[in-house]
C-alpha positions, 0 to 999 in steps of 0.5 A, spaced: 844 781 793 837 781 799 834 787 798 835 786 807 843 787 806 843 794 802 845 800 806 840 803 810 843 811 811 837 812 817 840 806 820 847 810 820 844 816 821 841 813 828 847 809 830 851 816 829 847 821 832 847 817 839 854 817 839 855 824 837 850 826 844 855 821 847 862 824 845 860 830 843 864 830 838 862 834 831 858 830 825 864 832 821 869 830 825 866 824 827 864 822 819 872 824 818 873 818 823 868 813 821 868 814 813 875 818 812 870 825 810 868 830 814 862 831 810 860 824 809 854 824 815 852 832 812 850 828 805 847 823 808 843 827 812 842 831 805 839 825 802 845 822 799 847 815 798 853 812 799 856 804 798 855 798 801 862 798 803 862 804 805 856 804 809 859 797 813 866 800 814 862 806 817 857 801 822 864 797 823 868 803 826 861 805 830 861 798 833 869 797 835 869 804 838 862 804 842 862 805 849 860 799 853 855 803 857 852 806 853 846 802 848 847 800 841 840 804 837 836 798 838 833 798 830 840 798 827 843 790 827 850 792 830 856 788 826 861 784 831 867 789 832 872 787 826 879 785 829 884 790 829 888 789 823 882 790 820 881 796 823 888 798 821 886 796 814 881 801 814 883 807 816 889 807 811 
């Protein structure tokens, strides 16, 4: 594994908080959405870790629901939007 693949939490963070000014939307509703866990983006934020899975699954479900007008944080590769049975799968 490159050391460029492993997760990059501030990237997430970054991605998160614009979509947070955004949509006003909480953190913990929005780590609910992205993640499954409303406490996710918090533990994050409190200098946890979380998997490589986890972290493209996050980036991924950011990238299927950003808005069109609104820029992608331009430190932080965005991942194309995965099919939606992909999405699906997901979020089961």
């Amino acid at each position: 594994m490159q050391v460029d693949s492993l997760p990059r939490e501030v990237d997430l963070l970054a991605v998160c908080d614009r979509f947070r000014e955004w949509s006003g939307l909480s953190e913990s509703r929005i780590g609910q959405l992205c993640a499954g866990n409303p406490a996710f983006l918090a533990r994050l934020r409190g200098g946890a870790s979380c998997t490589i899975r986890l972290y493209t699954r996050a980036l991924q479900w950011f990238s299927a629901h950003w808005p069109a007008h609104l820029e992608w944080p331009p430190d932080v590769p965005r991942p194309e939007p995965a099919p939606a049975r992909e999405q699906e799968k997901g979020a089961a």
